[in-house]
N, C-alpha and C positions, 0 to 999 in steps of 0.2 A: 693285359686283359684282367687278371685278378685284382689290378688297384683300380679297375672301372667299376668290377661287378661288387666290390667289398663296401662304399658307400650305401647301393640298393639295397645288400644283406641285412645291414645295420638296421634301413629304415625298414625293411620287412621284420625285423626281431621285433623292433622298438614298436610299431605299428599289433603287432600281436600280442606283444606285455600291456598294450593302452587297452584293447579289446578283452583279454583277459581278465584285469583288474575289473573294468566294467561290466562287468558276466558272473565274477564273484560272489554270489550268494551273500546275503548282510547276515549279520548276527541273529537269531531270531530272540524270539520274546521267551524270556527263562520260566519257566514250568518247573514245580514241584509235584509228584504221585504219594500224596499221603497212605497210608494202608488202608486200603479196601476191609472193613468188617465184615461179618456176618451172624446170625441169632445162631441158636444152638443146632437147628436145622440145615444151617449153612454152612457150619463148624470145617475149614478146610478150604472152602471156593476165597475165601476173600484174598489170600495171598498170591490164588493162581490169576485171579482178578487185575491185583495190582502187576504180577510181572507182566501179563498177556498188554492191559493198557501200556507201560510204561513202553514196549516194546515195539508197539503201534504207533504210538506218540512221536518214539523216536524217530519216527520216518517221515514224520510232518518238517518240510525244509525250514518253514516260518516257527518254529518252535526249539528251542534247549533246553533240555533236559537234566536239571538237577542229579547229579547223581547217586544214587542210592545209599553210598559211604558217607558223603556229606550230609544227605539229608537224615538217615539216622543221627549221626554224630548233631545234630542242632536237634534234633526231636531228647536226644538224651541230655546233652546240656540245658535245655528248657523245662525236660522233665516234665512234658507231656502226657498225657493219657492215650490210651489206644481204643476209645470207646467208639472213633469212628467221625466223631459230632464235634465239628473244629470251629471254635467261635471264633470271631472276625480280629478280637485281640492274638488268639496265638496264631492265627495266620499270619499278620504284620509280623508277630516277632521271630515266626519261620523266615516271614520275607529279608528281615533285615538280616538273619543269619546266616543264610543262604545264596542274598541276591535274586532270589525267584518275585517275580513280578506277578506271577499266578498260582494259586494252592486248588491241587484236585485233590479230593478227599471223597470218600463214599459209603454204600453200605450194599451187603449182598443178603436177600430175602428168599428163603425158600418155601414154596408152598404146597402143601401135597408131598407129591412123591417125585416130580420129575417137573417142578418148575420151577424158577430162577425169575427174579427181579432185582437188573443193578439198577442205582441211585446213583450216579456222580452229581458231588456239588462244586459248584468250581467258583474257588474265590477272588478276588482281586487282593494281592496284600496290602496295597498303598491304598486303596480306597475302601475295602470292606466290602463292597459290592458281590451279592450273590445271585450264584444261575447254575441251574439243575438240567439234566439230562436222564432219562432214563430207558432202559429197553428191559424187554420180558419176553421169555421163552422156553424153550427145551433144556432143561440142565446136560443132558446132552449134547447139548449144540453152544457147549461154553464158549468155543470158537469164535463161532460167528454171532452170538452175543456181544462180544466184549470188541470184535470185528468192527461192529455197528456203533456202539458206546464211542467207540475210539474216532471214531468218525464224529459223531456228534459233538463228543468236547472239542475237539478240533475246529471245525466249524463254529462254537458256540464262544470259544477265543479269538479267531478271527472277526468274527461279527460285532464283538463284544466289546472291543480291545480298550476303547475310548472308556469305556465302562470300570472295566477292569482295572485300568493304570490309572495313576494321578499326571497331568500334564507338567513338564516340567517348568520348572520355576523361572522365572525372569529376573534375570538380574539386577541391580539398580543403573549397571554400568551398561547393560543389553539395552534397557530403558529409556535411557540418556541418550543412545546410541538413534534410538529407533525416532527419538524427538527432533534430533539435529537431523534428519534424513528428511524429515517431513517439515521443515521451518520453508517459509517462502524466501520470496528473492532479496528482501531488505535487510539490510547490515549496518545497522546505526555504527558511529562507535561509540565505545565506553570506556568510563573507569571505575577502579574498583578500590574501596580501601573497608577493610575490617581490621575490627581492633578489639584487643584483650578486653572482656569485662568486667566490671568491679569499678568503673568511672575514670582508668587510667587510658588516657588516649596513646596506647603502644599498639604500633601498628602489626597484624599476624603476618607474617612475611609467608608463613604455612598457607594460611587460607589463601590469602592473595594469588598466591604460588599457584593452588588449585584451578581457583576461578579461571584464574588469567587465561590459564592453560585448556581451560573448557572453552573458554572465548574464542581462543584463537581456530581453537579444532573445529568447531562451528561457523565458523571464516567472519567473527565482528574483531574490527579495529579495535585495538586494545591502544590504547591513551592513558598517560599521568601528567601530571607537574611540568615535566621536564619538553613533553610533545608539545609541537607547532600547533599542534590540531585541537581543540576543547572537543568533552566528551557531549555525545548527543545526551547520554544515558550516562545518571553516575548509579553506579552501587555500592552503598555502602553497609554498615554492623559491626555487629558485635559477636565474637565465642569466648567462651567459657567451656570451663568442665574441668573432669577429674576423675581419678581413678577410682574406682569402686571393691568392695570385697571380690576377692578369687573364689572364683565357681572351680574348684577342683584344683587341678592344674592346670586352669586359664587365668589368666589376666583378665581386666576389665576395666573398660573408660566408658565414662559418657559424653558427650559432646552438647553443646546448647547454644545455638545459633539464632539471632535476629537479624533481618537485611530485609533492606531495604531499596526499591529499583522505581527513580525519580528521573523527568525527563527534564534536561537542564534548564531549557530554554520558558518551560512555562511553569515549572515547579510543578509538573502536577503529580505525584504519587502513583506509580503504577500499582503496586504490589506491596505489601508487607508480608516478610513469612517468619514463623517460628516455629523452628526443629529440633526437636531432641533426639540425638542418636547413641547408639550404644554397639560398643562390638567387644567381644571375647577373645583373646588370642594366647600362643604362649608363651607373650612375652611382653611386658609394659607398654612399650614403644611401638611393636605392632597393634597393637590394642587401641592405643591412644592414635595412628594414623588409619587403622580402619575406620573408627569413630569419624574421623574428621572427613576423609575422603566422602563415605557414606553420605553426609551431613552436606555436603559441596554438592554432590552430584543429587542428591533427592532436591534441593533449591534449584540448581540449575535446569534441573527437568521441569521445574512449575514457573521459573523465571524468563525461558528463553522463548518461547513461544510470544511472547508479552515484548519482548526486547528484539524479533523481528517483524510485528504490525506494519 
């Protein structure tokens, strides 16, 4: 009976690890609490300010919180002011030291004898983008001041977020990726020859290499010389290039490509392209195959669309 009920066990464990995983809470969006200031009337509230928010904050699931050792520690290695009033430059470069994707910063206002105005401003470090929050009330009632504040920015990040962040960047290879996914149903085939620049017909066995290999991934018949088959499409060109001065401790190439995408049968010229590309690496040869790659796949992304009409 026990080597009956021990398969079900398993599939009830595994079945609860699948559910769990999926229940997980994601990472939220990293938050920095810069120091809360205050005028000379406020002299004291801004610190209890900033621990009351950060503390509040922390309970928002959709948000992480920077915390407090690291973010001094980049406010001292930047060598920041504590005036309160965080320009959109040293936001970015809290963002990059920290990883925070959002800078709250603020100020606390006293007026009279028993009333309170926080200010939070909350920035976007990758985009600069600014937005305010404020509540007023009982100095008294610092609590449920800072209660309400903390709710606001929250809300004000959530709503915001698109605002606030930069979208991430698209690769050239994500690019290529997304072009071959959208090509219709036609698959000529082709061939492909580039060759060293400077008037010497030496074939790049590199490029070739490339192309070939984007051809194939996008499903056209790849044909030479030696195939049964003659190409619907030939492409042909020319690279060049070379290595350039070191930016620090990187390497540096550039790449320079012309090609050329003709249809055999009528001679008519689809396309001519020319691209210069360039990558930085730490090391000649990576440098010089980022260049080149780069350079294969920005053509291939404006060529293949054209080569399955």
């Amino acid at each position: 009976m026990k080597g009956k009920k021990q398969p079900a066990l398993l599939l009830f464990v595994a079945l609860a690890m699948i559910a769990s995983a999926a229940d997980a809470p994601k990472p939220g969006l990293t938050v920095a609490v810069y120091d809360f200031t205050g005028d000379e009337d406020a002299a004291g509230y801004g610190k209890k300010v900033t621990s009351l928010l950060t503390a509040n904050l922390t309970t928002e699931t959709n948000l992480a919180l920077v915390e407090r050792t690291e973010l001094t520690k980049a406010l001292q290695e930047q060598a920041f002011g504590i005036s309160g009033m965080v320009s959109s430059d040293a936001a970015a470069k809290i963002g990059q030291t920290t990883g925070a994707k959002v800078l709250v910063a603020g100020q606390v206002v006293k007026i009279g004898d028993n009333h309170l105005i926080l200010v939070a401003d909350i920035i976007g470090t990758e985009t600069g983008r600014l937005f305010a929050d404020k509540v007023e009330g009982p100095a008294d009632n610092l609590l449920g001041l800072t209660d309400e504040l903390s709710r606001k920015i929250a809300q004000t990040i959530s709503s915001q977020t698109a605002n606030l962040t930069a979208a991430p960047q698209e690769t050239s290879a994500e690019r290529l990726d997304r072009v071959i996914k959208s090509l219709g149903t036609n698959r000529p085939t082709v061939s492909v020859n580039i060759h060293f620049g400077g008037g010497r017909p030496v074939p790049s066995t590199v490029m070739d290499g490339e192309f070939g290999t984007l051809l194939l991934k996008a499903g056209f018949p790849l044909v030479d010389s030696n195939s049964d088959r003659k190409p619907d499409m030939i492409i042909t060109g020319s690279e060049d290039g070379g290595e350039r001065p070191r930016r620090g401790d990187l390497f540096s190439y550039i790449e320079v490509m012309n090609v050329k995408v003709q249809e055999r049968r009528s001679g008519s010229i689809l396309a001519l392209q020319h691209l210069i590309s360039s990558a930085s690496e730490d090391s000649a040869g990576a440098a010089k195959a980022a260049a080149q790659v780069h350079a294969v796949d920005t053509v291939a992304e404006k060529i293949f669309p054209l080569l399955s009409k």
